[in-house]
C-alpha positions, 0 to 999 in steps of 0.5 A: 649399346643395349640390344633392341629387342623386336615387339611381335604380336600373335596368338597365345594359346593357355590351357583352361584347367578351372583351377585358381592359375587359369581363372586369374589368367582369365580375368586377366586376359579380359582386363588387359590392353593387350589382348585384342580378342579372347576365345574359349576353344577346344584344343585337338592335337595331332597325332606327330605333335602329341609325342612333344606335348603328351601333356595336352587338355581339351580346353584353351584359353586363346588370346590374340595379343599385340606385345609377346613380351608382355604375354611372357610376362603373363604365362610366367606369372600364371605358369601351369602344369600342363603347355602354353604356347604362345605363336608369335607373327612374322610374317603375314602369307595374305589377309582378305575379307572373308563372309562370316566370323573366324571360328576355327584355327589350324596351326602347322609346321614346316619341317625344312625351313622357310625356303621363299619360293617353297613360302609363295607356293604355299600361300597361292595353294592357300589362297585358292581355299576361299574359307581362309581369310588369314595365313601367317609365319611366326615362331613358337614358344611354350611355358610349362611348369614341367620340363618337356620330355623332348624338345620340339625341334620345328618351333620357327617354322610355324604356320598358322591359318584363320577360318570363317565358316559356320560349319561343324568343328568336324567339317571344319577339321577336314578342310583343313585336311584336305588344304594340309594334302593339297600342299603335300601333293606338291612334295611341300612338308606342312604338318599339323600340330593342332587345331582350335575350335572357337566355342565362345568370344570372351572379349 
């Protein structure tokens, strides 16, 4: 009996090099029925993720996608020198209406697993930010033509967040911060591994 293989949506993040790779991914990506949404952004990187991915640029193409194995067969096709990472949803933490476009997204890691009650207490933190219109729980992969040094150890503990606010990348930035210390201040581990600044909407 074939194995039923499950279908997750989700964010893939792809590195904009300008090279022939990320500009065929590009229009790729414009053309392609399964990708819902696709950002150009600036990629910022923590200071504990950069020691997995020294290879890290400035420049993302983001998609919001509805087949993960489809964006497989994407970043396989148009691999590259430096990290893709695709964050594949599991799990919604909440979703609400929130004034204003999202413009910003913060991805994060937890480092003790998934514990349920941990999970609620940091969804009702969370929630009390009103600028976060999206919390989610997934899982990570990543695609690069060079193997990476060390293998990153939290990759299905991931947990991502959508914000609207027309505020600076920088105001935006400490936000995020301050709910990541909000969450600490409760003995709970959430550990940022980047952030995403959405400069254009390329579909």
């Amino acid at each position: 009996m074939s194995e039923l293989k499950l279908s997750y949506f989700g964010y893939a993040c792809a590195p904009y090099l300008n090279t022939p790779e990320s500009i065929e991914l590009k229009k790729s990506w414009i053309n392609s029925k399964n990708i819902e949404k696709l950002f150009f952004v600036t990629g910022t990187f923590s200071s504990e993720s950069k020691s997995y991915f020294s290879d890290s640029t400035n420049h993302y193409l983001l998609a919001k996608f509805k087949d993960n194995a489809q964006i497989s067969k994407d970043l396989a096709i148009h691999n590259q020198d430096k990290t893709s990472f695709v964050f594949n949803v599991t799990d919604d933490l909440f979703q609400r209406e929130v004034q204003g476009e999202t413009n910003f997204v913060s991805v994060y890691y937890l480092e003790y697993g998934d514990d349920g009650e941990d999970l609620q207490e940091i969804a009702n933190l969370l929630l009390k930010r009103d600028k976060i219109e999206i919390a989610w729980l997934g899982y990570m992969n990543t695609f690069c033509l060079n193997p990476i040094k060390f293998a990153f150890p939290y990759s299905k503990n991931i947990v991502m967040i959508e914000v609207a606010s027309q505020k600076s990348y920088q105001s935006l930035k400490k936000y995020c911060d301050q709910t990541r210390r909000d969450v600490s201040r409760k003995g709970l581990s959430l550990t940022n591994l980047m952030s995403l600044s959405i400069l254009e909407q390329l579909k």
